[in-house]
C-alpha positions as CSV (number, residue, x, y, z in Angstrom):
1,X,-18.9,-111.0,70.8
2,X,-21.5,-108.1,70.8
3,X,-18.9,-106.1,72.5
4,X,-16.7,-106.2,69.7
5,X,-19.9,-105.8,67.1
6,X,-20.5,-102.8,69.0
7,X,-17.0,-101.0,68.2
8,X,-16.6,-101.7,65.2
9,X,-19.9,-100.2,64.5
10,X,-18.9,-97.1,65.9
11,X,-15.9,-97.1,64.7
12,X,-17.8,-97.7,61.2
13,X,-20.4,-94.4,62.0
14,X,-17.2,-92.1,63.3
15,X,-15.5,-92.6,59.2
16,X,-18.7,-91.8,57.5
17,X,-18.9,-88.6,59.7
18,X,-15.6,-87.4,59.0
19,X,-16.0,-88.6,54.9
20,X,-19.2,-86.8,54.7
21,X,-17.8,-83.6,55.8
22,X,-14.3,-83.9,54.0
23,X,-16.6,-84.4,51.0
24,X,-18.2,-81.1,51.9
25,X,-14.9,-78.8,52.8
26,X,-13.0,-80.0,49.8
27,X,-15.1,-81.8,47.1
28,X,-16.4,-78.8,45.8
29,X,-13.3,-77.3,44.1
30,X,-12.6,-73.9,42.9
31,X,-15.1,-71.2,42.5
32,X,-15.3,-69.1,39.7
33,X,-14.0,-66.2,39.3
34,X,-16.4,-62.9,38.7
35,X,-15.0,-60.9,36.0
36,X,-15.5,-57.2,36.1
37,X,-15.7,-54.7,33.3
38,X,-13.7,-55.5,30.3
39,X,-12.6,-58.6,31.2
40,X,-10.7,-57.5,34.3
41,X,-11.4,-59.9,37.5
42,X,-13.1,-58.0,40.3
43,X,-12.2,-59.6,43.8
44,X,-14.5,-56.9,46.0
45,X,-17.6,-56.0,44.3
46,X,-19.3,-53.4,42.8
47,X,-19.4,-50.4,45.6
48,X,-22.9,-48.7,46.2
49,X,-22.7,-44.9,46.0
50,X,-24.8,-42.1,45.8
51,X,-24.3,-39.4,43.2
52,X,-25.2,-36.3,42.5
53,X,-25.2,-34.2,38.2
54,X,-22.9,-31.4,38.1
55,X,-25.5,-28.7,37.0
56,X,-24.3,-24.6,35.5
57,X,-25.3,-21.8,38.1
58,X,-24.9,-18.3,38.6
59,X,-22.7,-18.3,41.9
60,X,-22.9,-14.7,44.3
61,X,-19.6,-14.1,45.3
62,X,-19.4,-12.6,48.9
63,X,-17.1,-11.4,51.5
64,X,-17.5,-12.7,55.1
65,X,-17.2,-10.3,58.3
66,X,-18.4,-9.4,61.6
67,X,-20.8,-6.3,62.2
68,X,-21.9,-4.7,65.1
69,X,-25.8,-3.0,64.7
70,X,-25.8,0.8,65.5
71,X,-29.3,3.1,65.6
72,X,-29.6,5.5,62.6
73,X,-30.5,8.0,64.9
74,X,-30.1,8.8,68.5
75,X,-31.5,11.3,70.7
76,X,-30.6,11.9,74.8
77,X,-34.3,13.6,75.4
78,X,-33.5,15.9,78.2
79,X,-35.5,19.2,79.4
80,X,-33.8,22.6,78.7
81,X,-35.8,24.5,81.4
82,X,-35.9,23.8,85.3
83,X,-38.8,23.1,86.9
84,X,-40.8,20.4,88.3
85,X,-42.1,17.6,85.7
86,X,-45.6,17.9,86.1
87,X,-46.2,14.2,83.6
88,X,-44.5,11.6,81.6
89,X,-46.8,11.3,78.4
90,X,-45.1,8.3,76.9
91,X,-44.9,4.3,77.6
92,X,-41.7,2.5,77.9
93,X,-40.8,0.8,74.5
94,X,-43.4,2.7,72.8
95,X,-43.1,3.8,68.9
96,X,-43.1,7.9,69.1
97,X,-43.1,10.1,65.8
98,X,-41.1,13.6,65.7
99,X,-43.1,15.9,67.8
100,X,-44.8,13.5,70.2
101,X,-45.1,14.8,73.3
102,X,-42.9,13.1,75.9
103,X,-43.6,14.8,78.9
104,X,-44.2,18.4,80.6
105,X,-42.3,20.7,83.1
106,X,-44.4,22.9,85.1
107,X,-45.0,26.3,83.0
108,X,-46.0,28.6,85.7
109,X,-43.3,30.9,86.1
110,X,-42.4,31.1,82.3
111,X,-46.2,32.1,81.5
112,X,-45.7,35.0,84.2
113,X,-42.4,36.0,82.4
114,X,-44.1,35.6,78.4
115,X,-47.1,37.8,80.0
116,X,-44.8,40.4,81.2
117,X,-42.9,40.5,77.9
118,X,-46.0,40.7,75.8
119,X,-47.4,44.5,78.7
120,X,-43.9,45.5,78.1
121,X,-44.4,45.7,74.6
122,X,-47.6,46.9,74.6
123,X,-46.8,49.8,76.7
124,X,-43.9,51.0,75.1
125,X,-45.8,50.6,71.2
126,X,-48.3,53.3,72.8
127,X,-45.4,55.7,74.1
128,X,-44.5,55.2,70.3
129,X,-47.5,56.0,69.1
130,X,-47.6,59.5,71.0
131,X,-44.0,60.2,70.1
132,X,-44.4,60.1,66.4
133,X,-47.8,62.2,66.8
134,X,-45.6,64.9,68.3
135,X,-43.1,64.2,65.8
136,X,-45.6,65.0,63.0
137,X,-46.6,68.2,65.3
138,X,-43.5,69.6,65.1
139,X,-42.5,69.2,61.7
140,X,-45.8,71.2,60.2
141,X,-44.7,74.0,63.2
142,X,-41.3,74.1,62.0
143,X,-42.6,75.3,58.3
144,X,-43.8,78.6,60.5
145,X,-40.8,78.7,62.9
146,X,-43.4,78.2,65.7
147,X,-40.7,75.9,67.4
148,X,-36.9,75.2,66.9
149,X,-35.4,72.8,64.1
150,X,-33.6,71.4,67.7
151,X,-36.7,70.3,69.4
152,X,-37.7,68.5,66.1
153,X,-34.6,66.7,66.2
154,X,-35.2,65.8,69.3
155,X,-37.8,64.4,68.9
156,X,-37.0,62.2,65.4
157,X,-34.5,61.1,68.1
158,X,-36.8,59.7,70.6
159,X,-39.4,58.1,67.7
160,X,-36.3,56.2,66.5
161,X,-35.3,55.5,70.5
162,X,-38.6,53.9,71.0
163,X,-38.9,52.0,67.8
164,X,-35.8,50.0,68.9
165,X,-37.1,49.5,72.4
166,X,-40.4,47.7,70.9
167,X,-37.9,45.9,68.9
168,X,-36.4,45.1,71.8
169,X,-39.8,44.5,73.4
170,X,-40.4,41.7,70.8
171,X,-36.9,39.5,70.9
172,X,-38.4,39.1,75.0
173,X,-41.6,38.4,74.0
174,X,-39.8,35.7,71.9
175,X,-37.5,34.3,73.9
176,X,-40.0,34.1,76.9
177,X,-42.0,31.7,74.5
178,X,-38.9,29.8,73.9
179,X,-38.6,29.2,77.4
180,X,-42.8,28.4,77.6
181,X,-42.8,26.3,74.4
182,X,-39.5,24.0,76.3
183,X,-41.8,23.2,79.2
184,X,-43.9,20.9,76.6
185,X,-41.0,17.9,76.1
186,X,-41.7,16.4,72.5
187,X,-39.1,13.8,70.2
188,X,-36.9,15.2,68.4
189,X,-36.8,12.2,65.2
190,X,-39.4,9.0,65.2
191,X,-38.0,6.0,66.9
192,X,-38.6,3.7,70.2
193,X,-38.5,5.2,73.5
194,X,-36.0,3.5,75.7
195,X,-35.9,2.6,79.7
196,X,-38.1,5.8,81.4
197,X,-35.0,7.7,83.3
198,X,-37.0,10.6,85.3
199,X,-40.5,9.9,86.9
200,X,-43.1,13.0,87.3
201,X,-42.7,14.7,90.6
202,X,-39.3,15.0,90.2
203,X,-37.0,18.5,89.3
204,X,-35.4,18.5,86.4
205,X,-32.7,21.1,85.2
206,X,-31.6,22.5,82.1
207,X,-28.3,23.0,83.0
208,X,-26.6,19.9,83.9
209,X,-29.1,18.4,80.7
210,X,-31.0,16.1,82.9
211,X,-31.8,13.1,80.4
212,X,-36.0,12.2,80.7
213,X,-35.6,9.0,77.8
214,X,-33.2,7.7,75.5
215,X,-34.7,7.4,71.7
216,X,-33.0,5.7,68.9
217,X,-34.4,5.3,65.4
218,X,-34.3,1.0,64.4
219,X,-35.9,1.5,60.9
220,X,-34.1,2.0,59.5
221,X,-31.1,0.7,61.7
222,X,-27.4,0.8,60.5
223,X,-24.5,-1.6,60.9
224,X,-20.9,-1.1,61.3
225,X,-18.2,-4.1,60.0
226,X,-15.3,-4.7,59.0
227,X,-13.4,-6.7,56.6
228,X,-9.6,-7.5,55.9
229,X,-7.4,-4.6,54.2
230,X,-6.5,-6.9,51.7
231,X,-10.4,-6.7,50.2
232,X,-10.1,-2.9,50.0
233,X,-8.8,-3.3,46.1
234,X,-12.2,-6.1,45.6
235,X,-14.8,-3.6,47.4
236,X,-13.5,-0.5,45.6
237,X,-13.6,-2.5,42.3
238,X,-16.9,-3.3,43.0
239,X,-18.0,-0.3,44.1
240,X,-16.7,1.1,40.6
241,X,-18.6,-1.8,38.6
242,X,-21.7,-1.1,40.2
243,X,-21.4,2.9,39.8
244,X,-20.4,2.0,35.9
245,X,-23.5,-0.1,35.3
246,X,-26.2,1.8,37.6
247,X,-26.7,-0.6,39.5
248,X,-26.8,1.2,42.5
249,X,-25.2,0.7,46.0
250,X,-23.9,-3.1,46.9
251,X,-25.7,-4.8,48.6
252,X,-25.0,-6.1,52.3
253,X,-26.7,-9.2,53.8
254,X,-27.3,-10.0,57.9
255,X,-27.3,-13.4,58.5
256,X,-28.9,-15.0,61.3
257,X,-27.6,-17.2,64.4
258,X,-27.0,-20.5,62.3
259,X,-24.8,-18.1,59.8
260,X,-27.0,-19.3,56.5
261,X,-30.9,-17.8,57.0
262,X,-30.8,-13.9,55.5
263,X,-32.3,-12.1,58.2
264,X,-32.3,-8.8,56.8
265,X,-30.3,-7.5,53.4
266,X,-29.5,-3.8,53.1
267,X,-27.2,-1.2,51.2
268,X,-23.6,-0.2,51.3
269,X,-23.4,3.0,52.7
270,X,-19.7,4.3,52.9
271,X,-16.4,2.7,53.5
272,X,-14.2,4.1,56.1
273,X,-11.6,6.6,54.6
274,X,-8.5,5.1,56.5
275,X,-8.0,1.3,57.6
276,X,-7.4,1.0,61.5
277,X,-3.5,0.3,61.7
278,X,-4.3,-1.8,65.1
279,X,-6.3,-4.7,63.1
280,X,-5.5,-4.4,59.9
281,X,-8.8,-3.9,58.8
282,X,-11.3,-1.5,57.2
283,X,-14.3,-0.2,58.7
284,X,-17.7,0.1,56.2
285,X,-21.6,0.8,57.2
286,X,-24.2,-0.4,55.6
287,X,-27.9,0.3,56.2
288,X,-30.6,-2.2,56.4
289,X,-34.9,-1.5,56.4
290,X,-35.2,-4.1,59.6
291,X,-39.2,-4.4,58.7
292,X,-39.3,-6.8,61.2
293,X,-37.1,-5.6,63.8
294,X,-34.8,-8.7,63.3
295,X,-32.1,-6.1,63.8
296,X,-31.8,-4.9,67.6
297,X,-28.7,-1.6,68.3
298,X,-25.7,-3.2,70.4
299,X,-26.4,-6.7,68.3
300,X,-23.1,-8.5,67.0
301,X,-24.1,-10.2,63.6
302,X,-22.9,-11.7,61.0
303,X,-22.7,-9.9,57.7
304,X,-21.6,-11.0,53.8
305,X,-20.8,-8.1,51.2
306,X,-21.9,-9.3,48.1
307,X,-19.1,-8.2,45.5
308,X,-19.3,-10.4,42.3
309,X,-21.4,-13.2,40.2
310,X,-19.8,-15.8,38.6
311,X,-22.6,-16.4,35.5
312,X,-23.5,-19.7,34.7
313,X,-20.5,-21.7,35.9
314,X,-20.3,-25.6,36.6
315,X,-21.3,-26.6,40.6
316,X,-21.4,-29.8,42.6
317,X,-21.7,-30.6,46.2
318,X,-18.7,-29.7,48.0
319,X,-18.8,-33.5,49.3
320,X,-18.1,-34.3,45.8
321,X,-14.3,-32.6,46.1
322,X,-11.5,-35.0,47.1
323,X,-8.5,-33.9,48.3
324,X,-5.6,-36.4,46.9
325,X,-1.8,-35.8,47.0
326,X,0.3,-33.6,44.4
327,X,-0.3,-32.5,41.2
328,X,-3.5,-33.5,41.4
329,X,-4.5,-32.8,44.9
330,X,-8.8,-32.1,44.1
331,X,-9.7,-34.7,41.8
332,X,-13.7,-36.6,41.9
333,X,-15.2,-39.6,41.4
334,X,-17.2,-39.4,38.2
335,X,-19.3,-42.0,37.1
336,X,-19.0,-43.6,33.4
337,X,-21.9,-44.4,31.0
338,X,-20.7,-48.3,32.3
339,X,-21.3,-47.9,35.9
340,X,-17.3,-47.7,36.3
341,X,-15.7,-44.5,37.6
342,X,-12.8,-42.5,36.8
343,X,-10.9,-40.1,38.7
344,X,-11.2,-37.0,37.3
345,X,-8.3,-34.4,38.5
346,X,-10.5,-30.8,39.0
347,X,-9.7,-27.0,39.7
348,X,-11.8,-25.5,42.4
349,X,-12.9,-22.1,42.6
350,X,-14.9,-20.5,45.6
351,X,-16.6,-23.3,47.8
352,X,-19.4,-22.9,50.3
353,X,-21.2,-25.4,52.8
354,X,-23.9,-25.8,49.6
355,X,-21.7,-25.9,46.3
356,X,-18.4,-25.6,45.1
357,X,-17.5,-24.0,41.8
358,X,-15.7,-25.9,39.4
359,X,-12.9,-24.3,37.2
360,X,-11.8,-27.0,35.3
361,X,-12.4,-30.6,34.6
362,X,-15.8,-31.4,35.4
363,X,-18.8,-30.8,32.5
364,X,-22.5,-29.8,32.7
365,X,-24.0,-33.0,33.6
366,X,-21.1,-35.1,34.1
367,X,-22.2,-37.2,37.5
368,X,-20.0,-37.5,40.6
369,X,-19.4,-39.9,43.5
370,X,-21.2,-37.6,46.8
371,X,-21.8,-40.4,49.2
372,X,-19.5,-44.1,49.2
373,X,-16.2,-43.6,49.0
374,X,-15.0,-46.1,51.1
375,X,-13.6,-48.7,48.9
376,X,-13.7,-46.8,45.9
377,X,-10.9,-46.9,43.0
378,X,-10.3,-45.5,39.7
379,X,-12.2,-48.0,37.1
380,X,-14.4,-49.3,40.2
381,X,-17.3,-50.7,39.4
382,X,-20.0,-49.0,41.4
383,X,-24.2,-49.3,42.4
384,X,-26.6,-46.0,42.2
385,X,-28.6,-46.5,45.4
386,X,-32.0,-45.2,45.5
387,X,-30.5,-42.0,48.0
388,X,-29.1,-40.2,45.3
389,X,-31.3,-40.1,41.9
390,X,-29.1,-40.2,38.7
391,X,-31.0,-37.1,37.8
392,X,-30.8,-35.4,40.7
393,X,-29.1,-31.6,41.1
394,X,-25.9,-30.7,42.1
395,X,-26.9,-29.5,45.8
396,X,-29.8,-32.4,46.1
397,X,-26.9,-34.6,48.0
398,X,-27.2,-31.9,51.0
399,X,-30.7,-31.0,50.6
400,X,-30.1,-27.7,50.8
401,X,-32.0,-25.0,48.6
402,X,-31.1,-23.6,44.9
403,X,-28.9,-20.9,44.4
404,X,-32.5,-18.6,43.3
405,X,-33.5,-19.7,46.6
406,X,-35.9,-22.8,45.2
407,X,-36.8,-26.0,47.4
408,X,-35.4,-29.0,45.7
409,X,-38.2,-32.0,45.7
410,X,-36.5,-35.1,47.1
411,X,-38.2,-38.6,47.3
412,X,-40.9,-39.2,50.1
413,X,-39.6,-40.7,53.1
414,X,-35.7,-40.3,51.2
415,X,-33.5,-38.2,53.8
416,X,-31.3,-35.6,52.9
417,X,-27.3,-37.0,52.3
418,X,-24.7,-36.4,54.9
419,X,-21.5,-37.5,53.0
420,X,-21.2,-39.9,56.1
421,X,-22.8,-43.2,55.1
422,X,-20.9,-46.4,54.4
423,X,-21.0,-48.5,50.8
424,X,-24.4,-49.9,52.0
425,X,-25.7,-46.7,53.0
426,X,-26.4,-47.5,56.7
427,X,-25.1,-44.4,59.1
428,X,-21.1,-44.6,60.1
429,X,-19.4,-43.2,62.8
430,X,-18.0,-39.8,61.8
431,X,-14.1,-40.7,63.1
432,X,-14.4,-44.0,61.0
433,X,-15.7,-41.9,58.0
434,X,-12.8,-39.5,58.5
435,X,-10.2,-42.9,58.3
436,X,-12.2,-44.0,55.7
437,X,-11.9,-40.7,53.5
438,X,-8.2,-40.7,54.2
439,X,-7.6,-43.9,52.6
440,X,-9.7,-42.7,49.7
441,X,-7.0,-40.1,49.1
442,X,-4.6,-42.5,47.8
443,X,-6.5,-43.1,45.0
444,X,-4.6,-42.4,41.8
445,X,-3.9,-39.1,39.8
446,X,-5.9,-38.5,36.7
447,X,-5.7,-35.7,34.2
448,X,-9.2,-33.7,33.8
């Protein structure tokens, strides 16, 4: 008897187990349905973003090469005398200034040879002397006929003989100091002495141009690059422009290892008369102060001609550009007054890692899509997250600087944006991101 109490009270607590949670699964009924904007259901959400305000700027216009850095000047410093070098009166590396002296070459036997010059002269100005007293002798004797017009002719003859010989006298006096002044070695422009080549004790020779120290002048320095022939019509037009409006020469900017930090900017100096049939390219030089000796000769660098401004024209991040399929295959994500946005077809002029210029389609404070487009749609309904201030600039997404070369003020603790964050704006995975922007590309075609 309590055996079968016993099951049927379990069998009793097993059906209110299984009513209770039937009553939970399916007692509920339907849930209701979130309408979207207008009326429309929305089944996923509004979509957090972050955006940035497409803002007008003046944009430089540059062209992009490769430049190799050359000394202005450069001197082979060798001595033009032989002779044992006596000293070296310079320090490796060292900044010299035309007519420093560098080192000396022993002067002995070139004083000897200056001294001789200098009696030679000397001796043959006092057989001078006596000749034209005899001279003056004979021509009052000649008024008497003491003597014959012959031996006065004569002796014109030997004044005028020994006038050229002091003459002569003088060019050895002069080229004997030559040969003295050469045994003091001094720079022949200002720049930095090189690696020393000679030490004292050794003989040096004129004649095979034995080199002491290489010198090359670094400020300023110059810069050889080059640039595709097809920009030759661009530079010369600029060139022109600049000429027309006194603006003097272009101007020519050295970049340094991360290809964005100006390291130096300089002048165009020339542009090569023929373009080198080999590469298709044409050769120009610019010229650059190097105040801070950023610039080094042999240096490969990378250089930007700046040939154009494109006044106050409209810019957003280049994260902001989509790429969609034809006609409209650049289009954004801008964001309504309603928190929907609208896919907004645009023309795209020159883009850079900071900002891209845009042509058409796309107003002075019109706000775009930067960061979030994973599950975005035309008339999506989306959330401004605190990484990207409605207000903010056109290049605050990147956090990189202004176009005048201003900081832009972003919010403490906020980091800069990457364009690779998910709709909740945690980090993603930059292959997932790439999937993610593919299937954003779908999105459909809108007339700007």
């Amino acid at each position: 008897m309590k055996l079968r109490i016993g099951r049927l009270f379990g069998i009793l607590l097993v059906g209110a187990v299984i009513a209770a949670v039937g009553l939970a699964v399916f007692g509920r009924g339907p849930a209701p349905q979130k309408k979207g904007p207008g009326g429309r259901r929305d089944t996923s959400g509004a979509v957090s973003v972050v955006i940035a305000t497409a803002q007008t700027a003046d944009v430089p216009v540059y062209l992009d090469g490769v430049g190799t850095t050359k000394a202005l000047n450069t001197a082979n410093v060798s001595s033009l005398v032989d002779g044992t070098l006596l000293s070296v009166d310079y320090v490796e590396g060292q900044e010299v200034k035309k007519g420093d002296v560098l080192a000396r070459v022993d002067p002995v036997t070139y004083q000897a040879s200056y001294d001789q010059a200098v009696a030679k002269k000397a001796l043959d100005e006092a057989t001078l002397a006596n000749a034209r007293l005899d001279l003056a002798r004979y021509t009052n004797l000649i008024k008497t006929k003491s003597v014959p017009e012959q031996q006065l002719d004569t002796q014109k003859a030997l004044v005028l003989q020994l006038e050229a010989q002091v003459k002569l006298d003088q060019g050895a006096i002069d080229n004997a100091a030559a040969y003295l002044k050469w045994c003091t070695v001094t720079s022949p422009i200002s720049g930095r002495t090189g690696i020393r080549q000679v030490d004292e004790g050794n003989v040096v020779h004129g004649a095979n141009g034995t080199t002491i120290v290489i010198i090359t002048q670094v400020q300023p320095i110059a810069m050889l690059f080059t640039l595709p022939q097809q920009q030759l019509g661009r530079i010369n037009a600029a060139i022109a422009k600049s000429a027309a409006a006194s603006a003097g020469p272009l101007v020519v900017e050295a970049l340094g290892p991360d290809n964005k930090t100006v390291v130096d900017r300089g002048k165009l100096l020339v542009v090569n008369n023929q373009v080198d049939q080999t590469t298709g390219t044409i050769q120009l030089k610019a010229e650059f102060p190097n105040k801070d000796l950023q610039l080094w000769p042999g240096q490969f660098v990378n250089v930007r001609l700046l040939v154009d401004t494109l006044n106050q024209v409209v810019t957003v991040p280049p994260v902001a550009v989509q790429s969609g399929p034809p006609p409209n295959t650049r289009f954004v994500y801008v964001v309504q007054p309603d928190d929907t946005v609208k896919v907004t077809a645009v023309g795209v002029g020159q883009q850079s890692e900071t900002q891209a210029v845009i042509t058409r389609g796309l107003n002075a404070g019109d706000r775009v899509v930067t960061t979030g487009f994973t599950q975005l749609a035309d008339k999506k309904a989306v959330i401004v997250t605190a990484g990207g201030p409605e207000g903010a600039p056109a290049h605050a997404a990147e956090g990189a600087p202004a176009v005048d070369g201003a900081a832009v003020d972003r919010p403490a603790g906020a980091k800069a944006s990457t364009g690779k964050e998910n709709a909740t704006g945690r980090s993603e995975d930059p292959k997932r991101a790439g999937k993610r922007r593919r299937s954003s590309e779908a999105a459909p075609s809108a007339s700007p």
